[in-house]
N, C-alpha and C positions, 0 to 999 in steps of 0.2 A: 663714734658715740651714738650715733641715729641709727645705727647697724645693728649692734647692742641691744638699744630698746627696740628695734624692731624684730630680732629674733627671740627675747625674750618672751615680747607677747605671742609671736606664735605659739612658743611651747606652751607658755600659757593657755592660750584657747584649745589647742591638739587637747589637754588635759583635761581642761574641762566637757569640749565634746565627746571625749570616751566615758567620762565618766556618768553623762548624759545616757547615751547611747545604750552600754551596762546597766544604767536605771530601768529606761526604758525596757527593753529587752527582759528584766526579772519580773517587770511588773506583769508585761504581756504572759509569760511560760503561766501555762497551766499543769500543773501536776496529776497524772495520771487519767490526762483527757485521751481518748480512743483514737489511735493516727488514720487518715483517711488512707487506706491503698489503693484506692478505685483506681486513682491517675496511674499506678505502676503495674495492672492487671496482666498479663500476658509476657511482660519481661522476658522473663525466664522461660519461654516457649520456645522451640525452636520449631518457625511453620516450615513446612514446605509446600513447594506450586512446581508445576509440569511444564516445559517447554519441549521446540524441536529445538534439537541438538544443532543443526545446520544454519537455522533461520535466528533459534531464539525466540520464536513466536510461538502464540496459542495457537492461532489459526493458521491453516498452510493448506495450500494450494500443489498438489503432486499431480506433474504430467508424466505419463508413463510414457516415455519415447524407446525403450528396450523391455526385455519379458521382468526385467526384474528394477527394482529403483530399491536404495538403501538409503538412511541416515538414521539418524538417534535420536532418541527419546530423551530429554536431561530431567532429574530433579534435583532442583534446587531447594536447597534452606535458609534460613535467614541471618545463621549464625553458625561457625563452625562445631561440630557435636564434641562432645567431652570422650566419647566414646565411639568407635565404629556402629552404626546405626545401619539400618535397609527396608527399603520397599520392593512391591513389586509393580506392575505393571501391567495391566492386559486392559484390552475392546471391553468398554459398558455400553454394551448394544442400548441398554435401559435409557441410558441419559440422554440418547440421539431424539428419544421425546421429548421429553424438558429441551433438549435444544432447539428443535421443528417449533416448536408453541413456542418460545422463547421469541423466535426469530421472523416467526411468521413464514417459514422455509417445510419443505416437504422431504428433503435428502432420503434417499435409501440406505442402507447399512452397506456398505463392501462388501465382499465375501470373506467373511471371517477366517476363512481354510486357506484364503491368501494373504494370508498375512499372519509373521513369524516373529516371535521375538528372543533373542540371544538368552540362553541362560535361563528358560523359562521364565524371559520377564523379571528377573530379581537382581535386583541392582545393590550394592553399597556403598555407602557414605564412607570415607574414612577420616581418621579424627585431626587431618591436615587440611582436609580441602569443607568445601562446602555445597558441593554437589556430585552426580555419579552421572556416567549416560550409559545406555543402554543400546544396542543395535536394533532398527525396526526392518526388515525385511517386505516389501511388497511386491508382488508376484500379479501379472497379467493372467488371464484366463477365460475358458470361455463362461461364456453366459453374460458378460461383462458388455454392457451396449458402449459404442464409439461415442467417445465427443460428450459424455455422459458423467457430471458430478456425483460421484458416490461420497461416504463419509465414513470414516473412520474416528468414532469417538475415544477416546486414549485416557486412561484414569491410573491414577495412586492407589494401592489399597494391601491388605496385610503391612502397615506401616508399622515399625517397632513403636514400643511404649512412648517412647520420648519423641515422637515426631508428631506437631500439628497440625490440623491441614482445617483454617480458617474460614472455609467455603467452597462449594461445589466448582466455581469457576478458576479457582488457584489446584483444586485436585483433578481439574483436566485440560485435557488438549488435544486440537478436534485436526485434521487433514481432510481435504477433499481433492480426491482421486478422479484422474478421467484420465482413460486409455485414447493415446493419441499417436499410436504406433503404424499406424496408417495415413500419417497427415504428420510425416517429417521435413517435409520441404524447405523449415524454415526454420528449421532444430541444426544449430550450429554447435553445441555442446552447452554441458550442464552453467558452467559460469562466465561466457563469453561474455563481452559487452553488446549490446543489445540496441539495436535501432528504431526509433517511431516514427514514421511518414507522414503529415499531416495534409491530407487531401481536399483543395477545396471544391468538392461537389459541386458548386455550383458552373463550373468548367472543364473540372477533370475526372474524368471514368475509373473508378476504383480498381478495375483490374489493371490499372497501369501498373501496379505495384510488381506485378507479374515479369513486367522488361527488365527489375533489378536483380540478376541473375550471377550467381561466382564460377568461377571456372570448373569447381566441385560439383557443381550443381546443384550447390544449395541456393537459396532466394535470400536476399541481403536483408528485407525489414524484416521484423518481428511483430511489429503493430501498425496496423493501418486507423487514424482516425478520421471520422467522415465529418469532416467543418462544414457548417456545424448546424445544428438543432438551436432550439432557446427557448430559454427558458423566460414566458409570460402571465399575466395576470388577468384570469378571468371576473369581469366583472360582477356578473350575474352570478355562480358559484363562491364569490368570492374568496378567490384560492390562485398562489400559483399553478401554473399547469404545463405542462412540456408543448413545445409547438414547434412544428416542422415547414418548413417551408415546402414548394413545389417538386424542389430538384432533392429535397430528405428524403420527402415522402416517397417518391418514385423510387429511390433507390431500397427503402425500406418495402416497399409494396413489391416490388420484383429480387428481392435478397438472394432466391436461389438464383438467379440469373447473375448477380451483381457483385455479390456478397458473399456466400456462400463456397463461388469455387477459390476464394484466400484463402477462409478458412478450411476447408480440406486439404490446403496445401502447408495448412500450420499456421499463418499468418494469423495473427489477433486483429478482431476488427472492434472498432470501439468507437462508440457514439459521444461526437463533440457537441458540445453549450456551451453558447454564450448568452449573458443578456440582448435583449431588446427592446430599449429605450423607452421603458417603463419601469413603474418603480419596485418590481420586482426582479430581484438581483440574484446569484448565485451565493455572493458572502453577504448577506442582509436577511436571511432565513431564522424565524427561531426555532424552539426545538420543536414546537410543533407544527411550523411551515419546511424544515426540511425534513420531517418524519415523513411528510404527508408528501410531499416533492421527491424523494428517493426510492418511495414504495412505487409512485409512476415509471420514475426512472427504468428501477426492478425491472416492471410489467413491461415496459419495451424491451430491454435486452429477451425477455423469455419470450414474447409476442417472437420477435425476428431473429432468434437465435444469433444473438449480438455476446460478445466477447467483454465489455467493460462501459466506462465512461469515463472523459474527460472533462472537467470542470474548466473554465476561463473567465475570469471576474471581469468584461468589461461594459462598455455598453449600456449600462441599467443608471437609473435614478433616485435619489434619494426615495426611500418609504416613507409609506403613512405610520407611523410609531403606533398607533391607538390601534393598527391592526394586527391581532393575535400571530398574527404569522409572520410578522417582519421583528427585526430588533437593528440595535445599530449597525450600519457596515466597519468590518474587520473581519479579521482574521479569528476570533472569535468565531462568529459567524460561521466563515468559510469551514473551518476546521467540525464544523457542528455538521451542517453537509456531509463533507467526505465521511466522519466516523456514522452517519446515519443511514449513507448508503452502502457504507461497506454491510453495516449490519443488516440492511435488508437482500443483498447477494454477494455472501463473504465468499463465494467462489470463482466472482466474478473480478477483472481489473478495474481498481478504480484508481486514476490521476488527475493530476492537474497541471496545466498551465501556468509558471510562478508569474504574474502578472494581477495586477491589483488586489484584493486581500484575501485569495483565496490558501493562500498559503505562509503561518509566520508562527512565531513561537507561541503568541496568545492562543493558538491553537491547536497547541501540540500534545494536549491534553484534556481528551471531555468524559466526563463521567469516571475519573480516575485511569481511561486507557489511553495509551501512550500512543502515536500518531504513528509509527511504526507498525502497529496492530490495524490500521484502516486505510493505509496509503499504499498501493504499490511503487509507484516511481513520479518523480517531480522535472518535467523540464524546465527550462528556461529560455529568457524572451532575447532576440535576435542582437549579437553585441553586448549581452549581458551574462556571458555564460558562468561568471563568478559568483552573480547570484544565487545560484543551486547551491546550497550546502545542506548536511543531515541538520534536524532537528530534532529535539525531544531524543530519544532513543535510536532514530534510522540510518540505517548503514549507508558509506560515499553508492553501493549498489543501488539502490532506491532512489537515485540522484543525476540528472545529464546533466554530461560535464560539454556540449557542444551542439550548439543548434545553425541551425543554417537556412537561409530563407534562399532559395534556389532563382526565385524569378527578379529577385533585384544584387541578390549577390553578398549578403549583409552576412556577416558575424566570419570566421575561419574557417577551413576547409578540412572535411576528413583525409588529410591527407598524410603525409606518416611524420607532420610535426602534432596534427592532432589526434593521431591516434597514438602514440607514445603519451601527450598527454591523457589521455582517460586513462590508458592502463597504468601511468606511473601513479598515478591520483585516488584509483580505485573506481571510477567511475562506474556506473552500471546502462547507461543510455548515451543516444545522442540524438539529436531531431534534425528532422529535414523538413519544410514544407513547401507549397508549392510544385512540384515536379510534375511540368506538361509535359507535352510529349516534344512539345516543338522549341522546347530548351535542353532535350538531352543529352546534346553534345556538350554545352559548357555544365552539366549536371555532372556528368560521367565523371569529368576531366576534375571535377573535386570531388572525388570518393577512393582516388587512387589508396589510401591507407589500406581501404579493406585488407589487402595481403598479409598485415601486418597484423592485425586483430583478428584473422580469421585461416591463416595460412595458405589463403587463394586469393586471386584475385578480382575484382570487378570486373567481367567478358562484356563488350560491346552490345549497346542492343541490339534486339532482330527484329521485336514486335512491340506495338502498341495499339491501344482501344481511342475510337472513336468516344464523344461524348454519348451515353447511352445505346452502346452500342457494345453487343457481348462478342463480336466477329474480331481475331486477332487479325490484324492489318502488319505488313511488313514494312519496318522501320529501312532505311529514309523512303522507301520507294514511296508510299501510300502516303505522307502526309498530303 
């Protein structure tokens, strides 16, 4: 009986509140008031934007290690077309201004005569897919200086009627070229996994990296970084400011002696930061203390013919908030950095160390670009090699999947259970750091994989460097 009267009243009220609701609802309708479409503007557009075909990026980075380097051009749409649609493609020498003032950067044009594109550049859409690519063709030559960022600016243009292109930076996409066909020493092939050495200057001679030699005769690392630089807080200017220690400095003050013969042999050399316990931090920068912080950055890498930067959040102290140039520590932050200084030398490698907040998803996106766009590759810290994962848009290549601290022994060994890992994973890095000279026996004895990721093997050393000291010494004799 109580069941009754209580599903009755429901129906009851359900009744009444429709018919409420229909009140309301007739009272509100205005009859032939003007419908806003502002909110629905562009719907029915179909944009399109530029990437490389290979990367998926705007920006790229092309080493010419053979006379000729190929990959695609893609453009993409937003929406699959109702119809076969097309663009074409070709060099707007034009926009590589707006890019220089943009960027604050100087680039030269490529040689336009080296560089081809399939089909006269004309691509099509077809009405199943929603993008086309195209083959780009680039070609070594002379007049082309070594070791030298050229730029190839890449544009949309003759687009059919029904294709939009929303803005200059979605209708292009930019590569920068340096011929480095003389300085293959350390060119293992286009998509191998990829090694970073992290050296600490203040005890070991940069050319050691020189002892990691494969049976081929190629050199095992890809990146040397020089731990480290830091990043501090000038009083008197009040600004951060890059600062070098004794054993930096000397190395950046004599580079052609030090530095220099890696890089000709291919080796990327790239300057480490960390804090120094003050309260100027690597992820505690706002946008206009890492604006001002990665433009110096910049100026060192071109001062000493330097290959990148590595970031490392440790070290530092909370900031004064009330100072223009600080905001709170995160990732945030950190990620405002990285995109800041990619922008000020996008030809350059910029990483980080995944260790305190220089690296997380609050930051994998600043100013609408995607951390993919401003990160080359991310390692991680000793025993924690799970923590590298992509973010935002970035491929497992962008990523170490294996680091290793050499002088206490900590995390796994490249050995061929860790090198099956990276390549079954996708990995695109692994780090070492540490590696004296007077540890290279238990060094060696965990690198045995290489064979496996590179189809040669780790050869024994013969040589090593002295602390400041550019004389090759024979390994074990000379210790």
């Amino acid at each position: 009986m109580n069941t009754k009267i209580l599903v009755s009243g429901l129906f009851v009220a359900l009744i009444m509140g429709c018919t409420a609701f229909l009140t309301s609802c007739t009272e509100d309708l205005v009859v032939g008031k003007q419908f806003d479409e502002s909110a629905y503007s562009g719907i029915y557009e179909n944009n399109a934007y530029l990437r490389d075909g290979k990367s998926n990026l705007v920006s790229n980075v092309v080493e010419l290690h053979t006379d000729t380097y190929t990959t695609t051009v893609k453009m993409g749409l937003s929406k699959v077309p109702t119809e076969s649609t097309s663009a074409k493609v070709n060099i707007d020498a034009a926009w590589l201004d707006t890019y220089n003032k943009e960027h604050e950067t100087d680039f030269e044009l490529y040689p336009q005569d080296l560089v081809t594109f399939a089909n006269n550049g004309i691509l099509t859409v077809k009405t199943n897919t929603k993008s086309a690519e195209i083959t780009m063709t680039i070609r070594a030559g002379e007049g082309v200086q070594e070791d030298k960022a050229y730029a190839i600016p890449v544009a949309i243009s003759n687009q059919s009627s029904d294709i939009t292109i929303k803005d200059e930076n979605a209708k292009h996409c930019i590569y920068f070229v340096k011929d480095m066909r003389n300085a293959g020493d350390a060119y293992k092939g286009e998509n191998v996994v990829k090694g970073c050495l992290f050296l600490e200057v203040n005890d070991v001679n940069p050319l050691n990296a020189l002892s990691f030699k494969l049976a081929n005769g190629k050199l095992l690392w890809d990146v040397v970084v020089l731990f480290a630089a830091n990043i501090n807080y000038d009083n008197v200017a009040q600004r951060p400011y890059v600062k070098c220690n004794p054993n930096v400095q000397y190395l950046l003050d004599n580079h052609e002696i030090f530095l220099q013969p890696l890089r000709k042999r291919g080796i990327k050399v790239v300057l480490g930061f960390l804090g120094n316990h003050d309260q100027t931090g690597l992820a505690q920068l706002s946008k206009t203390g890492a604006r001002d912080f990665a433009r110096e950055v910049a100026a060192y890498c071109k001062a000493y013919n330097l290959d990148g930067v590595n970031y490392d959040d440790e070290y530092s102290n909370n900031p004064d908030l009330n100072n223009p140039a600080f905001q709170p520590l995160g990732a945030k932050a950190g990620g405002r950095l990285l995109y800041e200084t990619k922008r000020a030398m996008p030809d350059k490698i910029v990483s980080t160390y995944n260790f305190g907040n220089m690296y997380g998803t609050e930051g994998s996106n600043v100013d609408g670009v995607d951390i993919s766009e401003f990160i080359d590759f991310v390692v991680g810290d000793y025993g924690l090699d799970s923590s590298v994962y992509p973010i935002g848009n970035m491929s497992w290549k962008q990523c170490s999947g294996l680091s290793m601290q050499f002088s206490s022994g900590q995390s796994m060994d490249l050995d061929e259970e860790g090198a099956h890992k990276l390549l079954d994973r996708g990995f695109g890095w692994y780090m070492g750091f540490a590696a004296n000279p007077d540890n290279y026996r238990d060094i060696f004895n965990r690198l045995t994989g290489c064979k496996i990721l590179y189809g040669s093997p780790l050869v024994d050393p013969t040589i090593f460097y002295k602390k400041d000291d550019p004389t090759p010494y024979k390994y074990p004799d000379d210790l």
